[in-house]
C-alpha positions, 0 to 999 in steps of 0.5 A: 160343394153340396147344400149342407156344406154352404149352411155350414159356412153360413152359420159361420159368418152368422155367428161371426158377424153376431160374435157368437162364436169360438175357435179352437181345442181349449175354447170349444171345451171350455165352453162345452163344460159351461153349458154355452155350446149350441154347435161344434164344428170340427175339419175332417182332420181334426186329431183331438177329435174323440176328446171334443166329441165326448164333451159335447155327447155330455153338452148335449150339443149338436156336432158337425164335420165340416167336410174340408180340411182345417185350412179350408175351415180358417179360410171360411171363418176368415182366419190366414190360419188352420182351424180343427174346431169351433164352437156356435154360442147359444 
């Protein structure tokens, strides 16, 4: 596990603790187009990947790809469930 990887998974637990964050396709952007979005995490297999990533070139939000695979990425948010992307509030 590299050092980057175990910030990421910080910042998730951050922003779940400060409930400051979203998960999934519709959500994320959803809050791309408002302006809300300060990061967006996507697994490495996520398949809507270019249609969130174009959003947020638009939101001027930052992108991260997290280097497990969705289970992984519900397991570091807590979730018994795959996660192919989320979303850090400002």
């Amino acid at each position: 596990m590299t050092t980057k990887s175990l910030t990421i998974e910080v910042e998730i637990r951050k922003a779940i603790k400060a409930k400051k964050i979203l998960f999934g396709k519709k959500q994320t952007e959803k809050a791309l187009k408002v302006g809300k979005a300060k990061l967006v995490i996507l697994s490495r297999d996520c398949f809507y990947r270019d249609s969130v990533e174009n959003y947020a070139k638009l939101a001027n939000a930052e992108i991260v790809n997290f280097d497990g695979g969705p289970y992984k990425l519900g397991a570091v948010c807590e979730r018994q469930h795959a996660i192919n992307a989320l979303v850090l509030l400002k």
